[in-house]
C-alpha positions in Angstrom: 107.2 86.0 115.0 103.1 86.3 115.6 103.1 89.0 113.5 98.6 88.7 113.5 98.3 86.2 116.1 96.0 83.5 115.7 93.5 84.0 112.5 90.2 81.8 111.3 90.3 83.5 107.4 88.4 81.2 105.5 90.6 81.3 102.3 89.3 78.2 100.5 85.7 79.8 100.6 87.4 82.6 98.6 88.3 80.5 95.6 86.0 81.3 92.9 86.6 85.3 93.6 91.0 84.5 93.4 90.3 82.4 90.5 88.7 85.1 88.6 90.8 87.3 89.6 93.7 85.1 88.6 92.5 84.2 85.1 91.9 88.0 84.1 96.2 88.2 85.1 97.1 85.2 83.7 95.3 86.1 80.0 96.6 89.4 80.0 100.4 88.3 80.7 99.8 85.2 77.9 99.5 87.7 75.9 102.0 89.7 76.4 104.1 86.4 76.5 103.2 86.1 73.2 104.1 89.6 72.1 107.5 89.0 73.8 108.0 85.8 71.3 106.9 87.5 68.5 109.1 90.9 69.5 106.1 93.1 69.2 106.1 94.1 73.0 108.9 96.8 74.0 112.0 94.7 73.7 115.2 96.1 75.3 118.2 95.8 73.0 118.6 92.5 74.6 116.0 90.4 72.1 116.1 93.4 69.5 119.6 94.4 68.9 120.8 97.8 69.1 123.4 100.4 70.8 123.3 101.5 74.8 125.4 104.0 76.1 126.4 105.3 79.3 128.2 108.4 79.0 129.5 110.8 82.0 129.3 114.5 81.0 131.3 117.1 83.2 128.7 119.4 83.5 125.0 119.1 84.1 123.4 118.0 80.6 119.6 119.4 79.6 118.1 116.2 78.0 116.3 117.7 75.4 119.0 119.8 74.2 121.0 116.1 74.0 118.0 115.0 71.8 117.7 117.3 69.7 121.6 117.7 69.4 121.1 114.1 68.0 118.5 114.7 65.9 120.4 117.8 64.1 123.5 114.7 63.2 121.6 112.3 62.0 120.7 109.9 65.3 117.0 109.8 65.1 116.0 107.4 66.6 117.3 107.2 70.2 116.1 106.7 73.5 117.4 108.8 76.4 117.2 108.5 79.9 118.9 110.8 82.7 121.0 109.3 85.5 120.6 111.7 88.2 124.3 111.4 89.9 127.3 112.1 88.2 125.9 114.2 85.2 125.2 110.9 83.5 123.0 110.1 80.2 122.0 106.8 79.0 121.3 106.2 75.1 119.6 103.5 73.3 119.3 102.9 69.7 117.0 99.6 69.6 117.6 97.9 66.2 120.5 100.1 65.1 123.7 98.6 62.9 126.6 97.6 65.0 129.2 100.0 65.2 128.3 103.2 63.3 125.5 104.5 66.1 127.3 104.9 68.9 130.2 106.9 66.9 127.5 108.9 65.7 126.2 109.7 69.1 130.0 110.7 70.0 130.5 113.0 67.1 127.3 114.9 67.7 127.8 115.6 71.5 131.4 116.5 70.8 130.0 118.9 68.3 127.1 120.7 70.2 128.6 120.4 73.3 131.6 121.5 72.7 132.2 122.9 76.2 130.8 120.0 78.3 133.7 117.2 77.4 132.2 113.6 78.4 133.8 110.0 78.1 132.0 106.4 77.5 131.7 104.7 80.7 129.8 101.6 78.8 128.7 101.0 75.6 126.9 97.1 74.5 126.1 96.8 71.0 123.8 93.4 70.2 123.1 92.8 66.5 119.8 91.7 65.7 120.2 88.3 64.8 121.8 87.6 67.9 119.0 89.7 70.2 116.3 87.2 68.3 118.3 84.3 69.0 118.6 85.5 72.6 115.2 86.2 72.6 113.9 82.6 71.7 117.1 80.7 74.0 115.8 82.8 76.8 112.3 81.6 76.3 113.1 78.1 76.3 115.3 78.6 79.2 112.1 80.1 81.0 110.1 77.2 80.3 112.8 74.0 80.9 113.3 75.9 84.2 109.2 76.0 85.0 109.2 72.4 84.0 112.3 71.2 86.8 110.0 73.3 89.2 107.1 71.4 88.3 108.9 67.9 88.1 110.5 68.8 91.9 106.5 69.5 93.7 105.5 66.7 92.2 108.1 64.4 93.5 108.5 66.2 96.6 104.6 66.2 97.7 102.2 63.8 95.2 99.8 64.6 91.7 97.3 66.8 93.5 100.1 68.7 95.3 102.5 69.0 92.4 99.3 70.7 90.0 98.5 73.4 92.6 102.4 74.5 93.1 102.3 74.1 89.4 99.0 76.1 88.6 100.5 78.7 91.6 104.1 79.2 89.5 102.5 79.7 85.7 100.3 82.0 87.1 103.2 84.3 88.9 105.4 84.5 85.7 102.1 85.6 83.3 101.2 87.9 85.9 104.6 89.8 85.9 104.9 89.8 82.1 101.0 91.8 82.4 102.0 93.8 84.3 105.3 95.2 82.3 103.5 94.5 79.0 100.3 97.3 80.3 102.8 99.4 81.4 104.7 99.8 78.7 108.2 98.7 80.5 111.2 97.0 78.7 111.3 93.6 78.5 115.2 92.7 79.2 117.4 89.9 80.4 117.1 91.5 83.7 113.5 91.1 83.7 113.6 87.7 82.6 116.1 87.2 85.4 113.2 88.5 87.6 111.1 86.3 86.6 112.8 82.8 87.1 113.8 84.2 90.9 109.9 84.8 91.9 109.4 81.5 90.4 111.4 80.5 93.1 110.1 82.3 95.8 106.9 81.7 95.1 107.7 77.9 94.6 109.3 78.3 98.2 106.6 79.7 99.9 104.2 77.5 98.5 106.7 74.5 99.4 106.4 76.3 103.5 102.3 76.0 103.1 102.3 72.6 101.6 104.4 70.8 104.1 101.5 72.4 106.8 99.0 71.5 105.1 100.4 67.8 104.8 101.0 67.3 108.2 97.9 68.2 109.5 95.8 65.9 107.2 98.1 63.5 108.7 97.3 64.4 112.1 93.4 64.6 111.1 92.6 62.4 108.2 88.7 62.4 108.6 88.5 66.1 109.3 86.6 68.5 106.5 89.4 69.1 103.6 88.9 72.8 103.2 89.1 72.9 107.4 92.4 71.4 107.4 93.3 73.5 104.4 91.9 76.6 106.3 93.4 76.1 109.4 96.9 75.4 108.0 97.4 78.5 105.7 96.1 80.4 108.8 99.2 78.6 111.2 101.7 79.8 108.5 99.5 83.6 107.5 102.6 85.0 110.4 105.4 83.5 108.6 104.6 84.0 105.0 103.6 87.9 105.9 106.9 88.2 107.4 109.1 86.7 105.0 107.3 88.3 101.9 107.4 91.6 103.9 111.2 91.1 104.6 112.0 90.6 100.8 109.7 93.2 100.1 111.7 96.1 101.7 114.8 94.6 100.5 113.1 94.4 96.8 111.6 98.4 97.9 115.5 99.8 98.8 116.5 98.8 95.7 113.8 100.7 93.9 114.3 103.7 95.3 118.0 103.2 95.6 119.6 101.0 93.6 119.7 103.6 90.3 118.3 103.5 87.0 120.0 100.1 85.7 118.5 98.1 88.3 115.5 100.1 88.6 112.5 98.4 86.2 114.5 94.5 87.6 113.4 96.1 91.1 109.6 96.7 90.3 109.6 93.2 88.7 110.4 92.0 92.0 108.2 94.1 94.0 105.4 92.7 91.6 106.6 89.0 92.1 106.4 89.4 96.0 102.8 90.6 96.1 102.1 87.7 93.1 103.7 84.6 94.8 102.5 85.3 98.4 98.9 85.5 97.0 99.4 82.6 94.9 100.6 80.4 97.8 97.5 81.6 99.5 94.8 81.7 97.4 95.3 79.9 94.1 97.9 76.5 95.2 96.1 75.7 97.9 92.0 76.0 96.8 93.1 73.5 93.7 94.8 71.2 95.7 91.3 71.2 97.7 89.3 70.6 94.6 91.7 68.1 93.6 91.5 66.1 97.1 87.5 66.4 97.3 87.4 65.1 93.8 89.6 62.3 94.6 88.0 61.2 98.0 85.4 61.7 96.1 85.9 58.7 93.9 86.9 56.5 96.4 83.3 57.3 98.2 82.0 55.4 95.2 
């Protein structure tokens, strides 16, 4: 599909803008890497431990009158969240005992609501020992996973190749956990879930650019580098606009569809779209050229 027709962008003279651009992301989500490892960052009860509930009330429920219902019995600290259809209210007690909170959460709405009866469609309780084991398991997943990706490029193309799909990926995966960390958002197994399939993507649309860009330098071996470079992320521009638009509006109907649980794994999505299609473009591909000049560079001499 020639979704812009035939383009002469000259992306590789963009690099030093993308790669400032870049680093501000990438710092930002190290850090709030970090802060996930050390648990400071908003953990869901996931990595923390805690109580979630899902309860179904049968009549409409004023969320402030739940809260302070819970306050009055004891339940302090709670976080509450309205599900729109079906007169439903999610609780979460991050960091809570097993067991006791969500019986305490039961007593008090059977007490000040005594006219609006409710049942438990789903309660998880994680103790906190086994969120921060999950916690540090899930990080090491994230990173064995990263390092297959990385092992994979650089058998599948060669060195030069296999660092700018490698740059491209640990620059997607920071750049999600920035944007979650600023906002504020809960960092979950869905999330991380998130994450590793943008890797993915991104590793797959990189992959589409790459095997371009390789077959014209095979087709023009004393052409300019950032021509050939140019001229082959321009071929694909159509295609990679068109698939990352496609998963786009799938990742978008979710979002505005899909309801509350899958709601914050949507927007990670939606971020990791926009992220990987920019880093195929404009951070892979500019250090594979710096990489190839430096080493056709050395041969010169």
């Amino acid at each position: 599909m020639e979704l812009l027709g035939k383009t002469t962008i000259d992306f590789i003279g963009k690099r030093n803008i993308s790669f400032v651009i870049s680093a501000i992301i990438s710092i930002i989500g190290l850090i709030g890497v970090v802060q996930v490892g050390r648990g400071a960052a908003n953990m869901g009860i996931d990595f923390s431990g805690g109580t979630a509930m899902q309860l179904k009330f049968s009549k409409p429920v004023d969320i402030a009158a739940a809260r302070d219902a819970l306050h009055k019995n004891g339940v302090a600290k709670a976080d509450l969240q309205e599900i729109k259809d079906g007169n439903k209210l999610l609780v979460k007690m991050a960091g809570a005992a097993v067991g006791k909170p969500s019986e305490m959460v039961q007593v008090a709405f059977k007490k000040e609501f005594a006219d609006n009866a409710f049942t438990v469609e789903s309660s998880t309780e994680i103790g906190p020992s086994i969120g921060d084991k999950l916690r540090k398991d899930t990080l090491i997943a994230a990173v064995l996973s990263l390092m297959g990706i990385i092992l994979y490029i650089a058998w599948r193309f060669d060195f030069q190749f296999g660092v700018g799909a490698t740059c491209a990926t640990l620059h997607d995966c920071p750049a999600m956990f920035a944007v979650f960390y600023l906002l504020n958002k809960e960092i979950n197994l869905l999330f991380i879930t998130a994450v590793l399939t943008i890797a993915g993507y991104s590793l797959t649309d990189t992959v589409v650019v790459f095997d371009r860009i390789r077959e014209n330098l095979h087709k023009n071996l004393k052409g300019a580098m950032n021509t050939i470079f140019n001229d082959s992320i321009n071929e694909v521009l159509s295609r990679t606009i068109v698939t990352s638009l496609t998963v786009f509006l799938a990742a978008a109907s979710l979002f505005f569809f899909g309801g509350e649980v899958i709601h914050d794994f949507s927007l990670a999505l939606l971020i990791g779209v926009l992220v990987g299609t920019y880093s195929s473009v404009f951070v892979a591909s500019p250090i594979v050229v710096i990489l190839e000049n430096r080493a056709l560079a050395k041969k010169a001499v």
